[in-house]
N, C-alpha and C positions, 0 to 999 in steps of 0.2 A: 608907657609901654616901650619895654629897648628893643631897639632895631634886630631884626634877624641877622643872624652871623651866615655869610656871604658861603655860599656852596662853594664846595671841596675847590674845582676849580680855580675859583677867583683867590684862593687861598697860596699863599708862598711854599714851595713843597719846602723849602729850610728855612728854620723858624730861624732869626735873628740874635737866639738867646740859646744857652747851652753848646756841648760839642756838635762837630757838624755830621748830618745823618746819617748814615753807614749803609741807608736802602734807600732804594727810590719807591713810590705808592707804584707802581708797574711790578716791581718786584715783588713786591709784597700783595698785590693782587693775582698773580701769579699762582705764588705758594698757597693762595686764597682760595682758587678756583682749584687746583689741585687735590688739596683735602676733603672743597666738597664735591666734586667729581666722583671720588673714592669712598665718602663715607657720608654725604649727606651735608645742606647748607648749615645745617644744628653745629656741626663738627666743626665748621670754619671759623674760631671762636678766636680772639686773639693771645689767648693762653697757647692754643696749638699750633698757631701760626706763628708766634714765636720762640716755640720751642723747635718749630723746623728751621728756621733761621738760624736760631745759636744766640737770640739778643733777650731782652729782660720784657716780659711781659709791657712793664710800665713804659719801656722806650718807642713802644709800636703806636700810644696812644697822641705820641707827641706828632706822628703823621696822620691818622686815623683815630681822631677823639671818641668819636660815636660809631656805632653799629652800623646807621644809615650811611656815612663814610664810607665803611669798609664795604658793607652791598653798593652804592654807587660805583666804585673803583673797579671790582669785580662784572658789573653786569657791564659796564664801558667796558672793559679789559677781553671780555670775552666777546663784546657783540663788533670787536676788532675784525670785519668782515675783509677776507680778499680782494682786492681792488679790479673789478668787474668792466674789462673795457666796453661796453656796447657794442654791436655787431650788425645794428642798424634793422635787423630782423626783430620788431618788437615784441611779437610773441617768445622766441628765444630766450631774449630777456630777461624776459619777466617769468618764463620758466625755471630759467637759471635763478633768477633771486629770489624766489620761492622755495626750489629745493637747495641752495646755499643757507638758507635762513633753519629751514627744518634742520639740514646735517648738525647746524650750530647745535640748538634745543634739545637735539638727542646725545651730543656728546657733554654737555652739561643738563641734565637732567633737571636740576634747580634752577635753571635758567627763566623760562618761561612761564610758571608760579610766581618767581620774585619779580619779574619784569613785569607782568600783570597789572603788580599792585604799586609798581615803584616807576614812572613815566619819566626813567632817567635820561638826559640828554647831555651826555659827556661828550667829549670831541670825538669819539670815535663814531657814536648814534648820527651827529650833525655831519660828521662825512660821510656817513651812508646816504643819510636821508638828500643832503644836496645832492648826490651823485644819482637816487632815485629819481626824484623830483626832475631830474635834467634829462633823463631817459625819457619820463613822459610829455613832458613840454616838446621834447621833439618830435612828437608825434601828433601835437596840434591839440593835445588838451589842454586847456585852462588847470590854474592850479585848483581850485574846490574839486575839478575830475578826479583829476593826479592826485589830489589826496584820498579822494574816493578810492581810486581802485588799491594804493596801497592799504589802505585802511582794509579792505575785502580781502589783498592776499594774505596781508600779515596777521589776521583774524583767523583765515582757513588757518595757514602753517602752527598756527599757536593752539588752535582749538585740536584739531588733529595730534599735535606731537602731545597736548596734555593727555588725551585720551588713551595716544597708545601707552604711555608713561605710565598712568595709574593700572590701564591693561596688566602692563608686566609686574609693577607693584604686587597687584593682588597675587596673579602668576606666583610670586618668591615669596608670600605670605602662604600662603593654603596650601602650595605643591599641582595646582590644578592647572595645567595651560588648557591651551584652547580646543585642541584636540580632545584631550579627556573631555571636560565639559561638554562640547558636543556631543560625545558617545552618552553622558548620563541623561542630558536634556531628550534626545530621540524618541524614545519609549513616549514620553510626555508630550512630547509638541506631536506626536504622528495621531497618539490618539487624538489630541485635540483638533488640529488636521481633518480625522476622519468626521466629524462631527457636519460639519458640512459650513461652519460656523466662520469660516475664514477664507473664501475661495481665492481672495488675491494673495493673503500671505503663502498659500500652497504653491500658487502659479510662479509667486517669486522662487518659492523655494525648488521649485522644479527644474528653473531656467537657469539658476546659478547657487554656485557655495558660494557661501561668507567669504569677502574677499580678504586678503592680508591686512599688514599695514601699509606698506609699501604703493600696493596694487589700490587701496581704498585713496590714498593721497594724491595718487597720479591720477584717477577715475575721477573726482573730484578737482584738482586742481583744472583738469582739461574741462571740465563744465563751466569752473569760473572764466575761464579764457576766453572760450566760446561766449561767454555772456559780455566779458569785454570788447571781445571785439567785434561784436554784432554792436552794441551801443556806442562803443564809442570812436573801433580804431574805422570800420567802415567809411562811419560818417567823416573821417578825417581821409582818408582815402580818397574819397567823391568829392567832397570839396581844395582837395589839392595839396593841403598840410602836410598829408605825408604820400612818400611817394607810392604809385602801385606797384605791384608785383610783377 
């Protein structure tokens, strides 16, 4: 059995043979993430990317052999996060890279489907992740914690941004937002309702409307927080790791 051929990274971006490359893979994940931004990851094909370019379909291959390439390049490229100083408040934090992580997901839409299934870890992943990982070590959790609790946020922000995503999907499919829908569902759920047959879902539905997106993620992230830091930032509080308030 022959060896695996070494990921993109460990790879020479100019190959040794032929003229030398007219783009860099930045570049061209660039015009990558742009196409599918705008029409869908399908579209990001490297026929169209380099026809945005100006170069010959077969010269893109010579930087991006495979498909898996060109998504590794792209899901790096874009999860190119702002460089997040710490502010020592770690609830803050970790709110901030929470909703820094969401805004990413929604302004690439194919972002958090393909990174699901593809656990890319390009230089740009490993400088987040060291810079996450160092936000919570300073606050006196072990790293298994530290992985825990990102693992918990980065599950909320991805589970959330898939949902409102396919939300709006169906939205631009049917012509139905959310508003409509509620008005045809009423009728139906009030009789069901009267029935006597659901008295908590009445009670909820009494005490509040369906929250947003927006309003469901922040509702939600502030639960996770709370559970964080009941478990873990307390205990690091009481025992001295980190400082109190």
């Amino acid at each position: 059995m022959s060896n695996p051929e070494p990921i993109i990274w460990m790879r020479a971006e100019k190959s040794t043979r032929g003229p030398a490359p007219q783009h860099s893979r930045e570049q061209i994940a660039e015009v990558a993430i742009e196409i599918a931004d705008a029409e869908g990851i399908e579209a990001a094909s490297v026929r169209n990317i380099a026809k945005r370019l100006g170069t010959g379909t077969m010269t893109l291959y010579r930087y991006l052999p495979t498909k898996e390439d060109l998504y590794a390049v792209m899901i790096d490229q874009a999860t190119g996060f702002d460089q997040h100083v710490p502010t020592g408040d770690v609830r803050a934090d970790l709110t901030t890279l929470a909703r820094r992580r969401r805004r990413v997901f929604l302004r690439h839409p194919w972002l958090a489907p393909l990174l699901s299934t593809r656990p890319v870890m390009g230089p740009n992943f490993l400088r987040g992740m060291e810079r996450d990982l160092a936000l919570l070590a300073g606050c006196g959790l072990d790293m298994e914690q530290a992985v825990d609790v990102l693992d918990l946020i980065h599950s909320w922000v991805s589970g959330t941004v898939q949902a409102q995503l396919a939300e709006r999907a169906v939205t631009q499919r049917s012509g139905v937002d959310r508003d409509t829908w509620r008005r045809q569902m009423q009728p139906y759920l009030m009789s069901m309702l009267a029935t006597g047959e659901f008295p908590y879902l009445k009670k909820m539905i009494q005490a509040s409307e369906i929250s947003e997106g927006d309003e469901r993620f922040e509702n939600g992230l502030t639960t996770i927080l709370d559970g964080i830091e009941a478990r873990y930032l307390a205990k690091a509080k009481n025992d001295g790791s980190l400082p109190a308030e």
